[in-house]
N, C-alpha and C positions, 0 to 999 in steps of 0.2 A: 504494500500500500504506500502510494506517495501518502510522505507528513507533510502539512501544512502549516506553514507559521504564519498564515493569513486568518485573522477573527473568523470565527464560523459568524453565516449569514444570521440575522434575526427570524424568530419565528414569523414575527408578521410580518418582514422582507419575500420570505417563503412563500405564503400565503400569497401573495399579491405576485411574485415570479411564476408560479405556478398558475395560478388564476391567469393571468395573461397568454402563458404559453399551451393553457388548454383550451382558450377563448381563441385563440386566433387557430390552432389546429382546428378546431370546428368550422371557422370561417374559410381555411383550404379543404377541409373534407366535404362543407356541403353542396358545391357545384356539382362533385361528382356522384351525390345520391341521384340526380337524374338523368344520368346517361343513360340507362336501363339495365337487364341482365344480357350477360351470356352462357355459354353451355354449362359450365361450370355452376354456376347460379340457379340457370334455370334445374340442374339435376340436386341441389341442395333441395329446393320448393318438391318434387315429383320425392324424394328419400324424406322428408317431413310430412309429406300428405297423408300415408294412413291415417287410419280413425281412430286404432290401439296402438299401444306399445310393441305387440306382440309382431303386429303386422310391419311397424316399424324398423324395427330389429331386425326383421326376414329382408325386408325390403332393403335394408344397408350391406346386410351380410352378402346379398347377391347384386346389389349395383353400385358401392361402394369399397374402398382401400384405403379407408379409415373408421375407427372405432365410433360406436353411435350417442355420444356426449353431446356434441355440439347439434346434431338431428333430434336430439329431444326439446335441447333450448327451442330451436325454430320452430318446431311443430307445436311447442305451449302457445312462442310469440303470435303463431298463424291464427291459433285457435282464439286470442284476445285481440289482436290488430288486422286481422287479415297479411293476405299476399301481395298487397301492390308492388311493383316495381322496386316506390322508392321505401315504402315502410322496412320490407323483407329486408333492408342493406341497415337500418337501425341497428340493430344488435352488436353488428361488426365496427360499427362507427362507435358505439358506446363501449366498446373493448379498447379499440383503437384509441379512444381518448383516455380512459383508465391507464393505458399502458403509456401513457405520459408521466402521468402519477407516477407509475411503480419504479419507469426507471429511473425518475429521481430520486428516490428513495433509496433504492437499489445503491446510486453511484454513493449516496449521505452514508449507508451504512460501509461499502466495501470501499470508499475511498474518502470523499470530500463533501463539501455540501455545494462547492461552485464545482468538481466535477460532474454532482447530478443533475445541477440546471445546464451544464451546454451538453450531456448523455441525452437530459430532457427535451432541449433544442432540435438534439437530430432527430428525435421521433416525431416532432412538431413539423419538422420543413421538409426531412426528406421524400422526395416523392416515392419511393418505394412504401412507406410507413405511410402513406396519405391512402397509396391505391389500395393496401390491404384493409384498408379503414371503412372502404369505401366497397367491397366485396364481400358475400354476401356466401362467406367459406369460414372454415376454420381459425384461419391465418392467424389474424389479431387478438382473436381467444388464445389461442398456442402461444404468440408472443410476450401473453401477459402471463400467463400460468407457466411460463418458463423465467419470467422473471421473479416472479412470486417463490418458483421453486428455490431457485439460488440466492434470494434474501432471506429463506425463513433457512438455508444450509450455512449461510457466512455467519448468521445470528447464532446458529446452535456451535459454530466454533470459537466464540468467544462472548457468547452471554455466560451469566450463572446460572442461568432457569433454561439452561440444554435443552431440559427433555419436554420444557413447552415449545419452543422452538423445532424440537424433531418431530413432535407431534403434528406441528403446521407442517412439519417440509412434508411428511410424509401424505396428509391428507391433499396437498396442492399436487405433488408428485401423483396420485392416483387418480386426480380431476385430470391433470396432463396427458396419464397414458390412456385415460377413456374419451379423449378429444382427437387427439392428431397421433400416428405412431412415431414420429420423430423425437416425441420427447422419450421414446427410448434409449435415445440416440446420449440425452442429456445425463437420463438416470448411469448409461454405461460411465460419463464422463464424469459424474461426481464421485462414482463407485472408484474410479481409479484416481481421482483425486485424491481421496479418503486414506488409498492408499501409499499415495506420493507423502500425503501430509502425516502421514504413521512414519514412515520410513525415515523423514526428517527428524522424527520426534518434535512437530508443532503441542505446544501446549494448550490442553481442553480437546484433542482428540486422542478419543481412547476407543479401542476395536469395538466393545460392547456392543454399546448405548448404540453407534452406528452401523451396526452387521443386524441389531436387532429392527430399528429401523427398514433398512436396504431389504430385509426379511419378511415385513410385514407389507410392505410395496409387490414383492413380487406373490406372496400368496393374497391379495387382493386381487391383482390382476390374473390370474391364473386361471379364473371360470371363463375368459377371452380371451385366452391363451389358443386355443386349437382356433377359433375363427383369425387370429393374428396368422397361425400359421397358414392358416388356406390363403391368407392376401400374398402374404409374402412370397409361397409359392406361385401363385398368379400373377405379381408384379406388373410393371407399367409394359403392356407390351405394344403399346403403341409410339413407345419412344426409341429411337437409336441409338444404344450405348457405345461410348467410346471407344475404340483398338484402347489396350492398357498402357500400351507404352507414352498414349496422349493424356492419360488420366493425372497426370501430375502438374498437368499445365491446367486443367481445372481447379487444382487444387489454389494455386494464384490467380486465376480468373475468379472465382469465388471470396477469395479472400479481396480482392480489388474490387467487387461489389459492396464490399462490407463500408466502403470510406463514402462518406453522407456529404458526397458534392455532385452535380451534373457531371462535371467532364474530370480528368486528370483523376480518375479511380485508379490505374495502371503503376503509377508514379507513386501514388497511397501506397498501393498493395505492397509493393517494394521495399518501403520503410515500415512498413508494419509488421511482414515477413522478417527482415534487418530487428526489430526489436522484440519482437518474437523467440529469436536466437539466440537474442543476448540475454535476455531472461532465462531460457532454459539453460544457457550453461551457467547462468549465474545460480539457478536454483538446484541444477543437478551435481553442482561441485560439491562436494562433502568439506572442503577447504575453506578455513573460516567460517564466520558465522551467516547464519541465513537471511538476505535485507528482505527479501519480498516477504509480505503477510500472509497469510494465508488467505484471505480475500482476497487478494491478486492473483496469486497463484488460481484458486478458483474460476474467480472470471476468464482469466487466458487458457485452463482447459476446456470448460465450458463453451469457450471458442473455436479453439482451435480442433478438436477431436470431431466435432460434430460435422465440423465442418469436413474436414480428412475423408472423414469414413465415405460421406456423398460423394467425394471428388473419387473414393477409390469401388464404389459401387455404381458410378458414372450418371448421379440421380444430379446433374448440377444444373438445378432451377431453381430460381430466384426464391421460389414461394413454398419450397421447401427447405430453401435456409435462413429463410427472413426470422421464423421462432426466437433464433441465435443471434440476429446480427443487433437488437438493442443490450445485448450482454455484452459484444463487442464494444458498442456505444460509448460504455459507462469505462471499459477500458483506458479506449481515447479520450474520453474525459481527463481521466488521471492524467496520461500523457501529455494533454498538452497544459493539465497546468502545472506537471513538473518542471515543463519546456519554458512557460513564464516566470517561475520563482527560478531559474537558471537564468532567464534573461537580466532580471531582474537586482540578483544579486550582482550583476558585471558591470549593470550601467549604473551611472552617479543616479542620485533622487531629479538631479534637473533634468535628465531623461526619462524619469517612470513613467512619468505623466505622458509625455510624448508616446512611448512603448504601448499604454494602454491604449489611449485616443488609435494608435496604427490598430494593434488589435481588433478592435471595433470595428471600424472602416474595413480588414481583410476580413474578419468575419460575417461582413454586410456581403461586399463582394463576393465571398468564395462559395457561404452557404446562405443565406438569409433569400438573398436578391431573386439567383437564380433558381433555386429548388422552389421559393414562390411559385414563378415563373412555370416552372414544369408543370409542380401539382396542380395548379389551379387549370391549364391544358387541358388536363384528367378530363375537366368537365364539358371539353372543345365538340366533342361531338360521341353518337351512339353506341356503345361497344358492339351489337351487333345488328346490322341493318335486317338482319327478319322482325325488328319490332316496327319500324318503317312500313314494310314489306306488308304485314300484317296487317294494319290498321286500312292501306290503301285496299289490299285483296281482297277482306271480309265483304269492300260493296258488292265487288263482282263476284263474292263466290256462287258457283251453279251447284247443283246437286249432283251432276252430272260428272264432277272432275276428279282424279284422282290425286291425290298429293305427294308428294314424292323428295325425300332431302336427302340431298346428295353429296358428301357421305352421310352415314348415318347418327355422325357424332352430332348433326344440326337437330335433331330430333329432340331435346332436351326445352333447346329456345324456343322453335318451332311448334312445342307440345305448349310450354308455358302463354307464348303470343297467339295462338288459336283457339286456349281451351276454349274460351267465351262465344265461338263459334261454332261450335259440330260437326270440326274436321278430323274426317280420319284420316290419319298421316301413314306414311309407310315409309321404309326405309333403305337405303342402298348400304349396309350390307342383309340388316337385320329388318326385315319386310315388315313385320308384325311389331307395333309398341315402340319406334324408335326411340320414346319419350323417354322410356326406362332405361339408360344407360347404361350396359352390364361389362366387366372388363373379363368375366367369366367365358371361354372358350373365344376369346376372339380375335386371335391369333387362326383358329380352326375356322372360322366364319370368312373371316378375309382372302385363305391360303386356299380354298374351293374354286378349283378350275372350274369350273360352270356355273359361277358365281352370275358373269353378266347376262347369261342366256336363262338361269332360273329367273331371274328379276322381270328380263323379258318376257318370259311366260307368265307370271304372276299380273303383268300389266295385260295380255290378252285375255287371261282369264277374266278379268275385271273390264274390259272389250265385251265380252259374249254375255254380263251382266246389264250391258245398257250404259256404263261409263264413255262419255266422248271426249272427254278433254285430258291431257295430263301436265295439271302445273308442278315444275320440277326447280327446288330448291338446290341454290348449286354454290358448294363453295366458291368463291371468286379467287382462292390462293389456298394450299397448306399451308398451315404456321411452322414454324421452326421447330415444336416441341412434339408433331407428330411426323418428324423424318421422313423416310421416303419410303414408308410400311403399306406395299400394296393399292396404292390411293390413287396408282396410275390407273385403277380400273373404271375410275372415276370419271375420267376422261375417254378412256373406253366407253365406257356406259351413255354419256350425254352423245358422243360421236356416233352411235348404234342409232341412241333417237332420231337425233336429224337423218339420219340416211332413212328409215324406217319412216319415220310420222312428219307433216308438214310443220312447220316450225310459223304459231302465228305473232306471239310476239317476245320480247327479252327486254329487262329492264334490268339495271344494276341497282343494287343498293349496297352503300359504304358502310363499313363499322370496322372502329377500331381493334376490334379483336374477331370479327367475324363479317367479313364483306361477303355479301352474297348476291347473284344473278338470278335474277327467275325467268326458265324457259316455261312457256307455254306451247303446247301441241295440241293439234287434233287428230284424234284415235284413228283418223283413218290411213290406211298406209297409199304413200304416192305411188302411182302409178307407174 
């Protein structure tokens, strides 16, 4: 832990630092409650919708790759606010602002009390921490209950009332692993902290009190234990993993996300990496005595393991290591106000003054100005144009048309922006219920050599029903995060139509995370 020989802040300094920096984080998260939903969103609302628990649970187990914590929240919220667009993104926004809170708190106990207002700062400005604030997922729940986890663990290493404090860490650690599985990731990272900080012989850690703890965590979680493993076996397979030999370069690409400015993350990462280094050999030398705290030490595994392990299991997405990056936060915090009391002590007092006022001005500059700038963007236009799409289509819907989204991953949005209409949708891979997103066999769904030619049958059959029209939902791009996993058939399939049926009209609609085209046909085949 950086010491400080700067006055700790005033309570009601606090109070009014804080109030401001949750007051203006609101005023960047609320443009973006009305962008709408996408896929992602729209399949949190369809995993919330049962009527019971019971059905809920079924309904996660088999279209979900996360524990069902955060789908009981939404489904209470549903049942008293409804599903609008922008209500359903409440929740995430009311974590997202708490976890302003916390990592202040966070940086007050494991560092300083002016490290937790600028820890607190990046969670305010950065647009990464805005857009999870503003989604309508996990995320920002995760991020808070991971900070939660590691202030009530830095507390049980140097309170006297331990085992109130183990008591917290342990019941926030089992709200964690029945939310999001990553904070597995974290419980691994304390477990080996526990043991770094035995090893040192840090004082107030004793095996016990904390094995018994680490004990009562994993037999709580243990009745979700077997459905953990069916996800794990099923994994993301709609994503590209890396050759191994590139997974190391993740490992810095990730950690150069972690730095809470628009540009010049790269340059971050480098010196963060550089001080990272210097810490572990300073804390693995057995020679002399130990400087870092054991809060430190903490946060920087906390950090850096969770992060490792994604770069070396090639899971390296933003919103699966966002959880960890305000842990990072409170880090940097410290850092740079060791980096001040070193400037500090070098120049005469007729410079402090000057050193701060610069401060100021680069801090305006480097994060304040521009991560505005970003997040408030967030709000610039639709994430995904079938909400658009929707509202125009409903006039002209016929009874007659068949619906069709292409791939089938649109079926989520596409269920959510048509329920209000009586459309039944189908889908390209999975014909029946697109809505339902399952990542169960679909690998096996996509890898079907007669994938385009059953779809095509399935449209004649629904031909010999009396259907004449087929409006067909069409991605306008793959994203980045579903790689090049069979999706050319996609482009297959739309190019079968035009040769096949007369093509009467096309329209584009934009969205920032889901642009899409709507072809429309008529059933009859050209001549």
């Amino acid at each position: 832990m950086v010491t400080s020989n700067l006055k700790p802040l005033q309570k009601v300094n606090d109070i009014y630092l804080l109030s401001s920096l949750m007051l203006i984080g609101l005023l960047l998260r609320l443009p973006g409650l009305g962008v709408g939903l996408w896929r992602d969103e729209a399949s949190t609302y369809f995993d919330a919708l049962p009527t019971n628990v019971a059905e809920l649970m079924k309904t996660v187990i088999d279209s979900e790759l996360n524990p069902p914590g955060f789908y009981l929240i939404m489904h209470q919220w549903m049942e008293w606010f409804g599903a609008g667009d922008v209500v359903f993104k409440v929740p995430a926004l009311i974590f997202g602002l708490l976890l302003i809170l916390a990592t202040y708190v966070l940086g007050r106990v494991a560092s300083t009390p002016r490290a937790g207002v600028i820890a607190a700062s990046f969670v305010t400005f950065t647009p990464s921490a805005v857009e999870y604030s503003q989604e309508a997922r996990p995320y920002s729940l995760t991020a808070l209950l991971c900070c939660l986890v590691v202030l009530m663990y830095c507390q049980a290493l140097v309170s006297k009332h331990q085992t109130w404090y183990l008591i917290g860490f342990v019941l926030c650690t089992v709200l964690l692993l029945y939310v999001q599985y990553t904070g597995l990731l974290l419980v691994g990272s304390l477990a080996i902290t526990t043991l770094c900080l035995l090893w040192r012989g840090t004082a107030n850690v004793r095996l016990m009190p904390f094995a018994i703890a680490f004990g009562i965590i994993f037999l709580l979680f243990t009745p979700w234990l077997p459905v953990f493993l069916t996800h794990l076996h099923t994994g993301t397979p709609w994503v590209t993993k890396e050759p191994w030999f590139l997974r190391s370069q993740l490992f810095f690409f990730d950690i150069a996300d972690t730095i809470p400015v628009s540009k010049g993350g790269s340059v971050g990462g480098f010196f963060v990496l550089c001080a990272l280094g210097l810490g572990a050999k300073q804390f693995f030398s057995r020679a002399g005595s130990m400087r870092l705290s054991p809060s430190t030490v903490t946060l920087a595994m906390c950090f850096v393991i969770p992060i490792f392990m994604e770069a070396a299991l090639s899971y390296s997405v933003k919103r699966y290591m966002f959880p960890f990056v305000p842990i990072a936060w409170v880090l940097y915090g410290s850092w740079l106000i060791a980096v001040f009391q070193h400037i500090d002590r070098l120049w005469t007092s007729q410079w402090k003054k000057l050193s701060q006022r610069v401060a100021v001005v680069l801090l305006m500059v480097w994060l304040v100005l521009p991560n505005s700038i970003t997040a408030l963007s967030l709000g610039n236009s639709d994430k995904s144009g079938i909400r658009t799409l929707a509202a125009e289509w409903a006039q002209k819907h016929q009874e007659n048309t068949i619906y069709v989204v292409n791939p089938d991953y649109l079926g989520p949005t596409a269920g959510y922006y048509f329920k209000q209409h009586a459309v039944e949708l189908h889908g390209f891979a999975r014909w029946d219920n697109p809505e339902i997103f399952s990542p169960q066999g679909y690998v096996q769904i996509w890898d079907r050599p007669t994938l385009v030619s059953d779809i095509e049958q399935q449209i004649r059959d629904k031909t010999m029903k009396g259907y004449r029209k087929l409006a067909l939902i069409h991605q306008s791009g793959v994203l980045k995060d579903y790689g090049e996993m069979k999706y050319s058939q996609t482009q297959l399939f739309l190019s079968r139509l035009k040769q096949t049926y007369p093509l009467l009209e096309t329209k584009d609609y934009p969205g920032s995370q889901e642009p899409v085209t709507l072809y429309v046909f008529t059933l009859t085949k050209k001549l």
